[in-house]
Phi, psi and omega in degrees: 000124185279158222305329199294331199283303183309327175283358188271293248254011172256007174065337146037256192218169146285188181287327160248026173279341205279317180251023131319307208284339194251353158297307186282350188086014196278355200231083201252143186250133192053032189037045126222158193306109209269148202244335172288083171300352178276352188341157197209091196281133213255142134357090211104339174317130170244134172261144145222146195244149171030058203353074198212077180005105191236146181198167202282149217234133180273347169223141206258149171230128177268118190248120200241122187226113157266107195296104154326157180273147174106353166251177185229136199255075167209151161331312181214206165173097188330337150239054162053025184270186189253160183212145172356305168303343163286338189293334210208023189292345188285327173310108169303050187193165173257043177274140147246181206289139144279082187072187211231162123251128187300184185308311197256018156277134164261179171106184157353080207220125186263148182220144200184157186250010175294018224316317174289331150317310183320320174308291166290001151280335211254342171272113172344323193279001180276358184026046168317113170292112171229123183324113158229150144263154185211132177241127176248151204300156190044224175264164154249113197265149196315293186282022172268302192298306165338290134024272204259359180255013174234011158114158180202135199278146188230055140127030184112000208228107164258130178316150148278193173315119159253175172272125196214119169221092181318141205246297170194160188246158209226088199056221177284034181195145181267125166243150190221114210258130187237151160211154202202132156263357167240199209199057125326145157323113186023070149321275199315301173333299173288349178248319172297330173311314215289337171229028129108016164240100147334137154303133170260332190227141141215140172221127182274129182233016189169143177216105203062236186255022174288168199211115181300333185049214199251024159289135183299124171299140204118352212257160164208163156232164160280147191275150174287144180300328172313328165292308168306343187253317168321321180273349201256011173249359178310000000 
């Protein structure tokens, strides 16, 4: 198993927090520092990560969190603001954030010790389909939604096809369910700026047919094996 996949599958890290760690030198095989990222870890090999025995985990634990506004989707956070993780502190596991929500997004946040799972959500070529509604300033008008369903350029970058569906209009503001597969930096944010309705709101409400539901913001569950086997077949 090559070294990155192992250190995921070791709940760890994802894979490319894994070869950060072995870029830094944080990672020795048989207690020396390994220098290979392609490395292909044989039977009897002993790993350490941050010098700390590590193996691969045979059971995994899965977290489905509605992530409140007002949090930071990191491990920790260097200017002491609070983050997700406080949020899931009763969890008996060493899990993190699957991919980010900003400070000021709500919704859907998978958290988890699947470092290989973690993986194949958040890489791009896997083109994971994810939900938001959103309510944004004024109308969005049938050529704005065109707009955004052939793509917009946000900053050097042009989107691909989203799914765009108006949900209801609500005084001088639109609420609209967008779906999108990749994870640009505030993506969503940045392609309603891009045609000229600010975002007011946002909530991530799906990541494939996984569905955020009626859980209380703030709130989390462990996902059903179906929901587990359904993302790890995605």
């Amino acid at each position: 198993m090559r070294i990155n996949k192992y250190i995921a599958s070791a709940g760890f890290a994802s894979r490319r927090k894994a070869d950060r760690l072995i870029a830094d030198g944080n990672v020795k095989i048989n207690g020396e520092i390994l220098r290979e990222p392609g490395y292909e870890v044989m039977p009897g090999d002993v790993v350490h990560v941050n010098n700390r025995v590590i193996k691969p985990k045979t059971r995994h634990t899965y977290v489905l969190l509605n992530k409140p506004m007002g949090y930071i989707t990191t491990m920790q956070d260097e200017k002491g603001r609070p983050t997700v993780m406080e949020l899931v502190q009763a969890v008996d596991a060493r899990i993190f954030p699957v991919g980010r929500l900003d400070y000021n997004t709500e919704g859907l946040l998978i958290l988890t010790d699947d470092g290989d799972l973690a993986y194949r959500l958040m890489h791009p070529k896997h083109k994971v389909t994810k939900t938001y509604r959103a309510l944004v300033a004024g109308d969005l008008s049938r050529e704005r939604q065109a707009q955004l369903r052939k793509g917009v350029d946000i900053g050097g970058f042009i989107t691909s096809p989203a799914k765009v569906e108006i949900v209801k209009v609500k005084g001088r503001s639109t609420i609209v369910d967008i779906t999108i597969h990749e994870g640009k930096n505030r993506q969503v944010r940045k392609m309603f700026s891009a045609v000229g309705n600010p975002v007011q709101g946002l909530v991530r409400t799906a990541i494939g047919e996984l569905k955020l539901g009626r859980l209380a913001i703030g709130h989390y569950r462990k996902l059903t094996k179906d929901e587990i086997e359904y993302l790890k077949n995605m």
